[in-house]
C-alpha positions as CSV (number, residue, x, y, z in Angstrom):
1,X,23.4,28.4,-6.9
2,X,25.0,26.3,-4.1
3,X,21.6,26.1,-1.7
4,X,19.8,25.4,-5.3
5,X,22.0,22.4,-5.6
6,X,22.0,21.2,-2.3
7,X,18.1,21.5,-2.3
8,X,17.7,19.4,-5.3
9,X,20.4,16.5,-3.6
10,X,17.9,16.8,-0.6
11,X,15.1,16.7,-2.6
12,X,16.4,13.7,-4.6
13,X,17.6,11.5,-1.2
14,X,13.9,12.4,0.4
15,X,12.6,11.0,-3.4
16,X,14.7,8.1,-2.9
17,X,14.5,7.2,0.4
18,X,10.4,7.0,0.2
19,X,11.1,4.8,-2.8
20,X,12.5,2.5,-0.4
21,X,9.7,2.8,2.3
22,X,7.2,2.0,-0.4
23,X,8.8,-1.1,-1.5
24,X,9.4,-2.1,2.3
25,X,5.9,-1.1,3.0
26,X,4.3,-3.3,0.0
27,X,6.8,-6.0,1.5
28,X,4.9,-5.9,4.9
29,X,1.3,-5.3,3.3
30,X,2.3,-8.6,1.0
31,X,3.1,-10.7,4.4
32,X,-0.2,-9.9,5.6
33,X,-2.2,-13.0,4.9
34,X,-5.5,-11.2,5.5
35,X,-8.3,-9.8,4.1
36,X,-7.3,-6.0,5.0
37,X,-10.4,-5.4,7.1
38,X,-9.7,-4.3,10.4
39,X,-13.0,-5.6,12.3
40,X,-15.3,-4.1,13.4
41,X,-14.8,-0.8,11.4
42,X,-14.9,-2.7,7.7
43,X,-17.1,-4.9,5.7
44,X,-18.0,-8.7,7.4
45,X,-15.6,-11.6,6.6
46,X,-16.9,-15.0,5.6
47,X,-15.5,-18.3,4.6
48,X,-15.6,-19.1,0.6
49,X,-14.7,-22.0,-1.5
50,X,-12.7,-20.9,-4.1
51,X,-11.0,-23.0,-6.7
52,X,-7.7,-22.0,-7.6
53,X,-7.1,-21.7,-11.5
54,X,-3.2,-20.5,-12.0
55,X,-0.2,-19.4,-10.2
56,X,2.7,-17.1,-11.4
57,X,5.8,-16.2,-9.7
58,X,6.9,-12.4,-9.5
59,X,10.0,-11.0,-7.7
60,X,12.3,-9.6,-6.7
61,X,11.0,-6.4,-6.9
62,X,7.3,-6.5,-7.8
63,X,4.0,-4.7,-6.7
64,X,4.2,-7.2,-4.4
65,X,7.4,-5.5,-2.5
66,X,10.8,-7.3,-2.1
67,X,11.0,-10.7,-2.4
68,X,9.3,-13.8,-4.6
69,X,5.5,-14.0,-4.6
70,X,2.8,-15.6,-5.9
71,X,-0.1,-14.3,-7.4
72,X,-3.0,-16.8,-8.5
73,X,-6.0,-16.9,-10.2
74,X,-9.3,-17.7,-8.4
75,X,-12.8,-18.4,-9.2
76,X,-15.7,-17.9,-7.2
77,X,-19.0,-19.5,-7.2
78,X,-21.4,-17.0,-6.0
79,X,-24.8,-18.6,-4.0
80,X,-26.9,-16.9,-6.6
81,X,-25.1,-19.0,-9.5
82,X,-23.1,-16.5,-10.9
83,X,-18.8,-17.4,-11.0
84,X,-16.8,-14.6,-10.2
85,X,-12.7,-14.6,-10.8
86,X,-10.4,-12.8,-8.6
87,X,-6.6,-12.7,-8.6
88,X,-5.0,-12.8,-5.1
89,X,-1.6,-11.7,-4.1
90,X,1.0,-12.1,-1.4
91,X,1.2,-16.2,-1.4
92,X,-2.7,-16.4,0.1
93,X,-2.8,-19.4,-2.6
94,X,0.1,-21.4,-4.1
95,X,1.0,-23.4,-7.2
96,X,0.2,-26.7,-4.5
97,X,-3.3,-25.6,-4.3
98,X,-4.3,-25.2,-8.3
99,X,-7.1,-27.3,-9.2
100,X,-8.4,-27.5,-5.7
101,X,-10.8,-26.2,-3.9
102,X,-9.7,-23.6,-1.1
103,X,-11.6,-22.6,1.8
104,X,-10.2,-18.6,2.6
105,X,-12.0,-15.2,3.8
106,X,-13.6,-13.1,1.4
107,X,-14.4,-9.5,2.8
108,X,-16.5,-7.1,0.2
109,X,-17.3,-3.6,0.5
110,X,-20.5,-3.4,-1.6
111,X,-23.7,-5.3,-1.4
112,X,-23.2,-6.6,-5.0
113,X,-20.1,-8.8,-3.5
114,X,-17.7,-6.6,-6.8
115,X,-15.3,-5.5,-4.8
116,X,-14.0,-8.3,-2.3
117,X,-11.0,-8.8,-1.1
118,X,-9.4,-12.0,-0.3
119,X,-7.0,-13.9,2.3
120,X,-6.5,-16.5,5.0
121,X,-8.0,-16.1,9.0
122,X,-6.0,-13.5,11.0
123,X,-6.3,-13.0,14.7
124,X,-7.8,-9.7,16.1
125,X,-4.0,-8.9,17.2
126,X,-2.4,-9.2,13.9
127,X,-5.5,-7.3,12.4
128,X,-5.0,-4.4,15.1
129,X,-1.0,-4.3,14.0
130,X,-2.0,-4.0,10.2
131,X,-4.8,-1.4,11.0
132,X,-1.8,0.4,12.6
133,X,0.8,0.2,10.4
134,X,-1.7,1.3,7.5
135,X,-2.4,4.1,9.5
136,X,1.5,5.1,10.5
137,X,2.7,4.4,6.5
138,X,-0.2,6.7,5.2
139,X,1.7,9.6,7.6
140,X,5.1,8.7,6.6
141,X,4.0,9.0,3.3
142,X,2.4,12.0,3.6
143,X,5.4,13.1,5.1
144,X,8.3,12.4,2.6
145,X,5.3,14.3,-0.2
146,X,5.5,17.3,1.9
147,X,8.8,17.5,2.5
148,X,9.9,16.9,-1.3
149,X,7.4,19.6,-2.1
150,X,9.3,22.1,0.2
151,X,12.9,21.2,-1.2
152,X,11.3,21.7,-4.9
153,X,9.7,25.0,-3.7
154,X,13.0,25.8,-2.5
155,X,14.6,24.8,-5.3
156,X,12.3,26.7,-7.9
157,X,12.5,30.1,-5.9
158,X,16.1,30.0,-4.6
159,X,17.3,30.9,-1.0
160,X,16.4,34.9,-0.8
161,X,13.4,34.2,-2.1
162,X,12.1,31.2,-0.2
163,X,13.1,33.4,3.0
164,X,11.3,36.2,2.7
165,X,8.3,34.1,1.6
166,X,8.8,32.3,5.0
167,X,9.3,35.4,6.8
168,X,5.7,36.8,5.4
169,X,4.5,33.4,6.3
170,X,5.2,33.7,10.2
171,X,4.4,37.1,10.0
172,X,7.3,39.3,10.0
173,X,8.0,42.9,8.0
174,X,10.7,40.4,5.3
175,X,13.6,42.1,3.9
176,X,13.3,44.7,1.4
């Protein structure tokens, strides 16, 4: 009953420890001023003229991570005639902006321009870092899932159990 216990306090500190990483990590992604295309492997950047509609305010603890954000309102006025609104994140636009006309980076990922994304010019450098960090938080993530999945298996199936299963695992006779 003890190693049950202690599995489930593991368990629960792995659960809340991610919880921080993910607020920490939507913190950082929120700094980025960027698109979130890491050239050359994603869609092509160009400038846009967007007009910025409203701002709100969200914090401390938002989907934008830690901190106070704002998250305005755009609209876009395609070549073809057609206006398109998009809501942008991470203080790419502010409340000194509404009612004018922005210039920023619009990166889309299907021909149709439907789903863009939206931010301010990065340098190759600072796109590099972001590409990276994407890449190491995915891992970490991964990581704390796996690892909460073990402590509830271990939980679930107690400590003889969850030792012979790991004995058959490796390969050994277990313990009868």
């Amino acid at each position: 009953m003890l190693y049950r216990l202690r599995q489930l306090f593991f368990m629960i500190l792995t659960l809340a420890v991610a919880s921080v990483f993910l607020f920490l990590y939507l913190t950082v992604i929120s700094l980025y001023p960027g698109t979130g295309v890491v050239r050359p492997y994603g869609p092509i950047e160009q400038s846009v003229q967007v007009k910025v509609e409203e701002c709100r305010r969200v914090g401390p603890v938002s989907d934008q991570g830690l901190g106070y954000w704002w998250v305005c309102r755009l609209l876009i006025e395609r070549d073809n005639g057609r206006t398109v609104e998009a809501v942008v994140g991470g203080s790419v636009v502010t409340p000194k902006e509404l009612g004018r006309v922005v210039t920023i980076r619009e990166a889309c990922r299907d021909p149709g321009q439907n789903e863009c994304a939206y931010g301010k010019p990065v340098s190759r450098v600072l796109e590099l870092l972001y590409g990276v960090f994407q890449i190491f938080s995915r891992v970490l993530g991964v990581f704390f899932i796996l690892m909460s999945l073990l402590y509830l298996l271990r939980v679930s199936v107690g400590a003889p159990t969850y030792f012979l299963l790991l004995d058959k695992w490796r390969g050994g006779k277990g313990r009868a």
